[in-house]
C-alpha positions in Angstrom: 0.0 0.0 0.0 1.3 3.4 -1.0 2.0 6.0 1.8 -1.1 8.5 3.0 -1.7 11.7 1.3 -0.5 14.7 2.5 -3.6 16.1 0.7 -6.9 15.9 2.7 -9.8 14.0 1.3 -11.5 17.5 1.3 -8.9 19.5 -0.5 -9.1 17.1 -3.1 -13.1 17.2 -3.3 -12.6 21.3 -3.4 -10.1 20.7 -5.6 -11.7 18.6 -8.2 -15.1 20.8 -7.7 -12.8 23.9 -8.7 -11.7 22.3 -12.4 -15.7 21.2 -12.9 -16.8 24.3 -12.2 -14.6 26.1 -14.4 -13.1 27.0 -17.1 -9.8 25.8 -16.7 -7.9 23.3 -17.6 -6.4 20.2 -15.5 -3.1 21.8 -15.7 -4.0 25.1 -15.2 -6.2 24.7 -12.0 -2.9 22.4 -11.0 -1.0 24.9 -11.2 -2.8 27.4 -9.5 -3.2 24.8 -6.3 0.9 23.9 -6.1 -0.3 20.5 -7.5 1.3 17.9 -10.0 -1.4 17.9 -13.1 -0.9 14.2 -13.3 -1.4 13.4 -9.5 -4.8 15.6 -10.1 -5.6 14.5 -13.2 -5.7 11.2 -11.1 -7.8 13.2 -8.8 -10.6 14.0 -11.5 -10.3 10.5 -13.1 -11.5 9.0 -9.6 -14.0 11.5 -9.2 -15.7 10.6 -12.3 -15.4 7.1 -11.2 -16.8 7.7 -8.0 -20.0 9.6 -9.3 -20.2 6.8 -12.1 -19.5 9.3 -15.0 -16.3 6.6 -16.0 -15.5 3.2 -15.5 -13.4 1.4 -12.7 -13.3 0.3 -9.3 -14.6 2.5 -6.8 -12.3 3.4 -3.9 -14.4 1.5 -1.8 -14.3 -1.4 -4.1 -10.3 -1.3 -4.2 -10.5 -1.4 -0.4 -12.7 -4.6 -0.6 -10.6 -6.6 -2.9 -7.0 -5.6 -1.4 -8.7 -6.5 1.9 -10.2 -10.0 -0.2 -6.5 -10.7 -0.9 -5.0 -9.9 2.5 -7.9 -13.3 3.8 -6.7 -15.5 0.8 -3.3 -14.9 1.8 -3.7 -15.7 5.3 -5.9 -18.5 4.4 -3.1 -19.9 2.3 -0.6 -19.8 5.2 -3.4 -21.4 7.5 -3.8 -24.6 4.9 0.1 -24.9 4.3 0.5 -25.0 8.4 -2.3 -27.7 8.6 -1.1 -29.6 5.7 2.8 -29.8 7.3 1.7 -30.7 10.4 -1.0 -33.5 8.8 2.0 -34.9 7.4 4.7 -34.1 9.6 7.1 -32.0 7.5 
């Protein structure tokens, strides 16, 4: 998992609603803000996801399958400890 934002989840919101409402473009409003246009041009892409205006996984949905994953794992481990002590090695 990548490290936490130092952007609050409200900055970007305001943000994003700041390059909708306007005329401006991703770069521009970027600049204006002190951001990086690609890190907020990630910022609008998940926006659009999140009001269903695009396609892909949801934040929420991201969270559900890395935390999917994280059970498999530990599931895997679980079966591979039974199966070594079943058979002794």
């Amino acid at each position: 998992m990548g490290r936490p934002s130092k952007w609050s989840p409200e900055f970007r919101q305001e943000a994003v609603r700041l390059y909708r409402d306007g005329s401006e473009s991703i770069p521009e409003v970027a600049r204006r803000l002190g951001l990086n246009p690609e890190t907020f041009r990630k910022w609008v892409r998940q926006a659009e996801i999140e009001s269903g205006e695009r396609e892909g996984l949801t934040r929420e949905e991201k969270t559900e399958i890395r935390d999917l994953h994280a059970k498999i794992g530990a599931q895997a481990m679980e079966i591979e400890n039974l199966r070594k002590r079943l058979t002794g090695t």
